[in-house]
TITORPA-879792 format. One record per residue (C-alpha): x, y, z; residue number from 1; residue in three letters. Coordinates in steps of 0.001 Angstrom, whole numbers, m for minus. Layout:
! residues N
R, u, v, w, seq, type
R, X, Y, Z, NUM, ALA
...
END
This chain:
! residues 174
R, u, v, w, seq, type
R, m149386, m82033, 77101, 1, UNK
R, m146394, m82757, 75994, 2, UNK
R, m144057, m85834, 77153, 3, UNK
R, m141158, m83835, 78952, 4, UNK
R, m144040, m83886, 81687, 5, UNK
R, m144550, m87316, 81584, 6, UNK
R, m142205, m87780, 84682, 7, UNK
R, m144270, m85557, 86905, 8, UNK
R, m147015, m88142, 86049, 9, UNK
R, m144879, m90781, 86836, 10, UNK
R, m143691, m89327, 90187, 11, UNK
R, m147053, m88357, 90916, 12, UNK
R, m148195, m92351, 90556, 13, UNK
R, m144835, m93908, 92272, 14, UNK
R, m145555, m91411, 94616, 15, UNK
R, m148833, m93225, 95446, 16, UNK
R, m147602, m96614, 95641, 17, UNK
R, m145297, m95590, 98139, 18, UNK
R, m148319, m95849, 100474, 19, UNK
R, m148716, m99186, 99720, 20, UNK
R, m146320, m101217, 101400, 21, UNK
R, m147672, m101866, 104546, 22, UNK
R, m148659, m105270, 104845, 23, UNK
R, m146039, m107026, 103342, 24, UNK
R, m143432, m109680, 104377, 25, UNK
R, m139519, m108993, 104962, 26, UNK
R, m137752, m109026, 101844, 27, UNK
R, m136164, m112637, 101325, 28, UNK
R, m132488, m111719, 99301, 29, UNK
R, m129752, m109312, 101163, 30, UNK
R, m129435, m106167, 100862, 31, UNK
R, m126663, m103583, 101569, 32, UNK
R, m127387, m101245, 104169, 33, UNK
R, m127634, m98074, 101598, 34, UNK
R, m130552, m99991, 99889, 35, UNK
R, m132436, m102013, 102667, 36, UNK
R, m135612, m102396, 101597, 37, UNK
R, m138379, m101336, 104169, 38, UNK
R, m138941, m103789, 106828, 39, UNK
R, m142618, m104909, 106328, 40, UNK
R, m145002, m104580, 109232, 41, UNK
R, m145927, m107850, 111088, 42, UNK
R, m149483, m109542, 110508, 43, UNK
R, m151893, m108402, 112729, 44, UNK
R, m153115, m109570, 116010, 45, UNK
R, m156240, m111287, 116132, 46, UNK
R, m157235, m109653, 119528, 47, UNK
R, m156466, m106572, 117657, 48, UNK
R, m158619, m104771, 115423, 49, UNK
R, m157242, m105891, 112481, 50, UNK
R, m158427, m103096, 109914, 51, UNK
R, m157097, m100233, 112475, 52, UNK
R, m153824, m102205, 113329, 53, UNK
R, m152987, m102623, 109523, 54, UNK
R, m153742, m99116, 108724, 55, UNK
R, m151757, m98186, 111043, 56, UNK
R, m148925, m99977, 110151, 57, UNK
R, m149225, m98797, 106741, 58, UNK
R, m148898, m95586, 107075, 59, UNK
R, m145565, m95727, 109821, 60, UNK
R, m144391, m98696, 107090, 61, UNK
R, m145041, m94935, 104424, 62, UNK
R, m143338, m92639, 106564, 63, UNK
R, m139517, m91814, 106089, 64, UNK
R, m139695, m94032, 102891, 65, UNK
R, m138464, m94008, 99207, 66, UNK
R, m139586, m95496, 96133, 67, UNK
R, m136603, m96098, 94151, 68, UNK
R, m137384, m97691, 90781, 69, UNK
R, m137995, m97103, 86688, 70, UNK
R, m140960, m95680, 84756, 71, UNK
R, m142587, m96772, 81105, 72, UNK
R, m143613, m94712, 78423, 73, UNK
R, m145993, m96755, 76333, 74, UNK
R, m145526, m96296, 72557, 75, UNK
R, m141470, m95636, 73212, 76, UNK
R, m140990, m99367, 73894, 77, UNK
R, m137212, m99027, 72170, 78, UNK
R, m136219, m96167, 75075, 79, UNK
R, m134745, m97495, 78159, 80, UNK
R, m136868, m97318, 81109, 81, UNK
R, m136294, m93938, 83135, 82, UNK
R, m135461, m93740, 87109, 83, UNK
R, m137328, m91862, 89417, 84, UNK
R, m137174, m91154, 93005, 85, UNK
R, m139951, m90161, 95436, 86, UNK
R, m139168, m89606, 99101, 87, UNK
R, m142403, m89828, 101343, 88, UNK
R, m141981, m87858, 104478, 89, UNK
R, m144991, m88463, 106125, 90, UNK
R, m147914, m90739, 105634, 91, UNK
R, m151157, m90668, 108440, 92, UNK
R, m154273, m92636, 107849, 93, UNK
R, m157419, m90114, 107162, 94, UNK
R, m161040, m90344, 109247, 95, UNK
R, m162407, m91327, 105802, 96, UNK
R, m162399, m94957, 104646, 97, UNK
R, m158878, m96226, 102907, 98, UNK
R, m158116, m92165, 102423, 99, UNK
R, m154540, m91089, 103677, 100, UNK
R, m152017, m88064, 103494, 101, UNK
R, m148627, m88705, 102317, 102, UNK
R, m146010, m86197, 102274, 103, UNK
R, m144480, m87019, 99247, 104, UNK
R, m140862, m84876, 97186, 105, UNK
R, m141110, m85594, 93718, 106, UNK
R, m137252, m84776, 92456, 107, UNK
R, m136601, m85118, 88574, 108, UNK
R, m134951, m82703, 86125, 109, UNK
R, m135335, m79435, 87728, 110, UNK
R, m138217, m79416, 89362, 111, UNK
R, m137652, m80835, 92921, 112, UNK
R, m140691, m80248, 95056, 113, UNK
R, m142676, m81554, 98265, 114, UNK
R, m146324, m81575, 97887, 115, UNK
R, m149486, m83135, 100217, 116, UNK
R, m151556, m85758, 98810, 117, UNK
R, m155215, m87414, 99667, 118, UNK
R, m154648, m91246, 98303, 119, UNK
R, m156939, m94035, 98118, 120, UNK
R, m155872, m96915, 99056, 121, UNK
R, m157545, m99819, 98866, 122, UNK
R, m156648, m103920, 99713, 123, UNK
R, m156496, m106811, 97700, 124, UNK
R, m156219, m108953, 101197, 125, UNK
R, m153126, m108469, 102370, 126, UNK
R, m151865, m106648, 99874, 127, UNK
R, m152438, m102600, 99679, 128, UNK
R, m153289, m101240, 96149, 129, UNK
R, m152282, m97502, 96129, 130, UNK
R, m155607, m96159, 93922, 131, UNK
R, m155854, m92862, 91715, 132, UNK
R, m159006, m91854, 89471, 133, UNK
R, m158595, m88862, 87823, 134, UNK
R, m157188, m87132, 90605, 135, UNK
R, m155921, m83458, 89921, 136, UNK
R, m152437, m82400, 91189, 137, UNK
R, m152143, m78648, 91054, 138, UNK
R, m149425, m77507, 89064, 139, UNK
R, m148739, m81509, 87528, 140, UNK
R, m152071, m82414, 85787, 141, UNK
R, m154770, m85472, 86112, 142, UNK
R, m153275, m88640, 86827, 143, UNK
R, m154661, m92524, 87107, 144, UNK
R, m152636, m94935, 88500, 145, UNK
R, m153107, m98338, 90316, 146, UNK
R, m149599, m99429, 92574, 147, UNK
R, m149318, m102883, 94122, 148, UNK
R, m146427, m103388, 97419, 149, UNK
R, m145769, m106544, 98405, 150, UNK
R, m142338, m107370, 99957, 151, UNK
R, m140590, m104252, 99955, 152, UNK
R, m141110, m103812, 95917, 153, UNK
R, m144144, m102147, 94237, 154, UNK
R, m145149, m102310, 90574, 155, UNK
R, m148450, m100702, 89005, 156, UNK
R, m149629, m98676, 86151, 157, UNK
R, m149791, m94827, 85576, 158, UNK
R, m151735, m92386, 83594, 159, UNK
R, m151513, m89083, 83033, 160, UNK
R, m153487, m87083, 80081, 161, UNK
R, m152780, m88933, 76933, 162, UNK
R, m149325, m90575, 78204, 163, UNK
R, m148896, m93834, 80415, 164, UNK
R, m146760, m96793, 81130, 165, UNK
R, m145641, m99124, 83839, 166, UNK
R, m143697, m98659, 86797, 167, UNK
R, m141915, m100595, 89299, 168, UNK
R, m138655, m100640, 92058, 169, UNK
R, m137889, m101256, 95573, 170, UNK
R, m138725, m99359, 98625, 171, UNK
R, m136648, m98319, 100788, 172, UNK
R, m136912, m97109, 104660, 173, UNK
R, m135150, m93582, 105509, 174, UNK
END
């Protein structure tokens, strides 16, 4: 494939760690209102289930968010980093373990598009980890990815055919 679809990889993976964000703290530096980042869930409580209660959270913490950040191309390290958007709609925690649906619109170039995905997500403690393995997007292509939140930022690393890189950026709540 050729790199002019290397965003729709790169959408496709920020899309992902838009699920993430869940069980992070407050962001700790201002903010104008346009840019907020996400308020981050509070911890759970310990009469609680705390797995249910902080999947829960996730997934309102995903819903009516965007990822606003930059993408890598590896091998083009003199290029500028590119920005990408992805506005996630909807997110709902699945009846299978650390699965969920996010409602996510990938806009970049021309193509501008909503589209359903079934993300892994996994925890490193507190943390969420979104997590893609060779996961097949109709219409985009195969994409691996692994995308870290923590304190309304998220930062990971994408995949997609023979292209990859880095990305990284702030979310922001709808």
């Amino acid at each position: 494939m050729s790199c002019l679809n290397v965003p729709n990889r790169l959408l496709i993976a920020l899309s992902c760690c838009v699920l993430v964000g869940a069980a992070c703290s407050a962001q700790d530096s201002p903010q104008t209102p346009a840019q907020k980042p996400a308020s981050e869930p509070a911890q759970a409580a310990s009469d609680a289930s705390p797995g249910v209660k902080r999947e829960q959270e996730l997934a309102e913490y995903l819903s009516n968010c965007k990822f606003v950040g930059k993408f890598t191309v590896d091998g083009k390290e003199d290029t500028l980093p590119k920005t990408e958007e992805y506005t996630i709609s909807k997110c709902e925690k699945l009846p299978a373990a650390d699965m969920y649906r996010m409602t996510a619109r990938i806009k970049y170039g021309d193509v501008d598009q909503e589209v359903p995905l079934e993300i892994k997500i996994l925890w490193a403690g507190e943390t969420p980890v979104i997590t893609l393995d060779s996961m097949w997007i109709p219409g985009m292509g195969t994409f691996d990815a692994r995308v870290m939140i923590r304190r309304g930022r998220y930062a990971g690393s994408w995949q997609h055919d023979e292209h990859g890189g880095h990305l990284f950026g702030r979310i922001v709540k709808e």
